[in-house]
N, C-alpha and C positions, 0 to 999 in steps of 0.2 A: 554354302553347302555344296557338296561336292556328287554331281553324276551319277560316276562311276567309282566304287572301290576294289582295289586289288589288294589279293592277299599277297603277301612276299616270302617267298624261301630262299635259301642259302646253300650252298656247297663249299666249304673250305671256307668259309667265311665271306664270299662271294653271292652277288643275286644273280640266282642260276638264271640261264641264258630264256627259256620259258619265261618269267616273270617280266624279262627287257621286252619280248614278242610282244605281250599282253598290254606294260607299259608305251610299247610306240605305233601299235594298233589304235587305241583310245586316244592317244595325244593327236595322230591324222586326223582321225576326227573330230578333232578340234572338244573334245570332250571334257569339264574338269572332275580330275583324276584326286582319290585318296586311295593312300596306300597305308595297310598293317602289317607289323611285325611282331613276334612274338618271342622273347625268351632274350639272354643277355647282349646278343648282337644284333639285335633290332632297332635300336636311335642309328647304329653305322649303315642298316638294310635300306635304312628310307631315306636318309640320309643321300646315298647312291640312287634311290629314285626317284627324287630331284633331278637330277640331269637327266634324267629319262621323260622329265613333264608332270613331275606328280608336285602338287602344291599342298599338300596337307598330311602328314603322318601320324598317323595312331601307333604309338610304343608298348609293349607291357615288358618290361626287362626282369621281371622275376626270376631266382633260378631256377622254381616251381617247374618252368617252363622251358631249360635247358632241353630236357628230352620230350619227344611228342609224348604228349597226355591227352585221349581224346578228351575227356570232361572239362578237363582245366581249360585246356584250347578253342573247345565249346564258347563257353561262358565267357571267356574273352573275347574273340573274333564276333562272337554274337552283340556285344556289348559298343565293340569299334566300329561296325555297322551300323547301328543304331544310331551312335550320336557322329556320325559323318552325313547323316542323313539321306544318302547315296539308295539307289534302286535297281541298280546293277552291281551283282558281286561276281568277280572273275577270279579265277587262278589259273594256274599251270598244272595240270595232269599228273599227280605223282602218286605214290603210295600212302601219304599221307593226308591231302585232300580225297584220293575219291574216300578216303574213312572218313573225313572231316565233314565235307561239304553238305554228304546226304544230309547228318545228324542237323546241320544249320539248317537245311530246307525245311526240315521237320520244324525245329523250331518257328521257323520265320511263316510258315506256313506258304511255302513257295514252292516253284516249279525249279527244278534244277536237270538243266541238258551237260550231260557228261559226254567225253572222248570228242571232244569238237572240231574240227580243222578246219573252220573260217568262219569270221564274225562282222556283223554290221549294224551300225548304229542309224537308226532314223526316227528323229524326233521324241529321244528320250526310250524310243522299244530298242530290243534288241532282237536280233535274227540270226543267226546261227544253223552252220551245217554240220553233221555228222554222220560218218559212213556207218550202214547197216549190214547185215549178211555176210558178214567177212569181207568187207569194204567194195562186194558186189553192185551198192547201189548207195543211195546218199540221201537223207531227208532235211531238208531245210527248216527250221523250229524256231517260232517265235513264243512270245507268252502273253495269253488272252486274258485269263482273270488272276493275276500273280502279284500278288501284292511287293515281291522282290522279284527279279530275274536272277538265278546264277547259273553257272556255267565255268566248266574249264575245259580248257584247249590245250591240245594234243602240243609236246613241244615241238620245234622244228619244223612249225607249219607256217609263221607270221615271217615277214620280214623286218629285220631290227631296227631299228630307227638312229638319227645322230645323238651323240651327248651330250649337253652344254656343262661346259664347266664354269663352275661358281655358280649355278642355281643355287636357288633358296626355298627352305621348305621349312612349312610350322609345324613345329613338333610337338604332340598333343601328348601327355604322359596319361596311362589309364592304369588305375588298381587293380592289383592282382583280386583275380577271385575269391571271392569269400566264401564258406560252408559250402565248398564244392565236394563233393566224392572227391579221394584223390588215389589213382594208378601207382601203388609203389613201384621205383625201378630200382633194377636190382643189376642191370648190369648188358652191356650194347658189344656186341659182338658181330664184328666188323665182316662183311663178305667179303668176295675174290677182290682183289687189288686192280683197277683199269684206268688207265688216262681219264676219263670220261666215263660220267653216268651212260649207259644205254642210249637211254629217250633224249638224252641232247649231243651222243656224238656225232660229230659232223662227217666222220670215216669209220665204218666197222666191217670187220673182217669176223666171217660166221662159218662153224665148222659144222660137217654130221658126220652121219653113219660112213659116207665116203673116205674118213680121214683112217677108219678103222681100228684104230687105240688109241688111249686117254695121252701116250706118251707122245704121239704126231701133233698134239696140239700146240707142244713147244713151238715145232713149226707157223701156226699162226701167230704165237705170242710173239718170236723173232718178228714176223710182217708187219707185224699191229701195233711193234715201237721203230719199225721201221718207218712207218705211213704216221705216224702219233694218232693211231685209231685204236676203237676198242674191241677186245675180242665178243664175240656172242656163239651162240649155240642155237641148233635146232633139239625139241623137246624130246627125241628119241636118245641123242647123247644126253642131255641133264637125267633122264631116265634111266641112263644105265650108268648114272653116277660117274662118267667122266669127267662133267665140268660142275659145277652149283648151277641150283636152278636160277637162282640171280642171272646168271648169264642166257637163260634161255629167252629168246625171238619167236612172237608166233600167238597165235589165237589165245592160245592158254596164259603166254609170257607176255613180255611186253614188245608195246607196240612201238616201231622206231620211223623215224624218216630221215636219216644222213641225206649227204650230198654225195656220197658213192657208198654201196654197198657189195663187198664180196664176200659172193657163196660158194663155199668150197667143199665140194662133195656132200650136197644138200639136195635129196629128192625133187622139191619143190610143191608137196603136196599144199592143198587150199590152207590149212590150216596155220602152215608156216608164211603165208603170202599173205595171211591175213596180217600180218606184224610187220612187214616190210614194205610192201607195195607201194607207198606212199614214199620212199627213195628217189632222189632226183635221178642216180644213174643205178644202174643194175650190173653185176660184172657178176655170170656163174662159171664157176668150173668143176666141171665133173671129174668123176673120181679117177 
């Protein structure tokens, strides 16, 4: 029986760069590791985290499960928890978990610490930190009567681990849900085009009110396949509908941490530093 379980997601058909953090976070600690995957490219997801340290995978390749369905996905990932028999459930911070995870906590009748940027394991508990107040101060959170621990962490906070190639990993198939509600979908409609997700680019270049039309943005867009970084926004331009709110940074948007971040022609109010600050380097330019 297995620790720790991690949920896995994908990009391009890839395990996004959060899901490796979380996988060589747990493997340091000498932890053992199950990992779920859900939907037709999930035996290839666990698959690849095998070499990250994970010894045991839960499948469900439905195409039910193609598109996020909170219900379906429920009753699955509820289900691969259960018989991995794991007391710690983790993932990586997306838009999809923080809808996922609460709905499990509910189920499972557990505590779940959301937006986390650093975790530690001692003897089976788990302890975790999470900024407060627009990341003005920080709380440490462990779980006292939880019959599960979950938790996801913020991507771009952990350090990635090595690969092994040729690992091995048991691959557990599980049945699709049964008499579940099911979410028709009707149809996925794709936002602004970027090298990189947001929350895992390792270079992002952010415009605002400083750049003063929607057409100067070109200008970042040129810089941001110059540097192969992704472009972002502050919420006063997603607000005046120059860029998608997709691309907005900041209290309201999402929260990022690159390895260099430039601001260009961005006030710097709290609310936008609330989404960035956690950057290893900072580069602004005024307008």
């Amino acid at each position: 029986m297995s620790s720790v379980f991690i949920f896995l997601e994908s990009a391009n058909g890839q395990l996004k760069k959060g899901s490796l953090e979380i996988l060589a976070a747990a493997k340091n600690a000498g932890e053992s590791i199950a990992v779920g995957a859900l939907g037709p490219e999930a035996e290839k997801l666990t698959t690849g985290a095998a070499a990250a340290g994970a010894s045991v995978g839960f499948v469900c390749s439905s195409p039910e499960l193609t598109h996020y369905n909170p219900l379906m996905y429920l009753a699955a990932l509820e289900n691969m928890v259960k018989q991995s028999g794991a007391t710690t459930v983790l993932a990586s911070a997306s838009s999809t978990t923080r809808d996922l995870f609460p709905r499990l906590a509910a189920k499972l009748n557990s505590g779940l610490a959301n937006d986390c940027v650093s975790l530690a394991f001692n003897g089976g508990k788990l302890k975790v930190r999470r900024p407060l107040f627009a990341g003005k101060c920080s709380a440490e959170v462990d779980f006292v009567e939880s019959p599960y621990q979950l938790a996801l962490m913020r991507p771009n906070q952990l350090p990635l681990g090595e690969l092994k190639d040729g690992a091995q990993i048991d691959i557990k198939k599980i049945d699709p849900p049964a008499n579940v509600d099911s979410i028709s979908f009707k149809e996925l409609i794709s936002g602004a085009t970027q090298t990189a997700d947001l929350t895992e680019a390792n270079v992002i270049v952010s415009g605002g009110r400083g750049m003063q039309n929607a057409d100067n943005f070109k200008l970042l867009k040129d810089m941001a396949e110059t540097l192969n970084a992704t472009v972002g926004a502050s919420r006063a331009v997603a607000d005046a509908g120059w860029v998608p709110h997709s691309m907005q940074v900041g209290q309201t948007g999402k929260t990022v941490a690159p390895s260099l971040y430039i601001a260009v022609g961005i006030s710097g109010a709290i609310q936008h530093l609330a989404g960035m600050s956690g950057s290893k380097v900072i580069v602004a330019i005024n307008k």
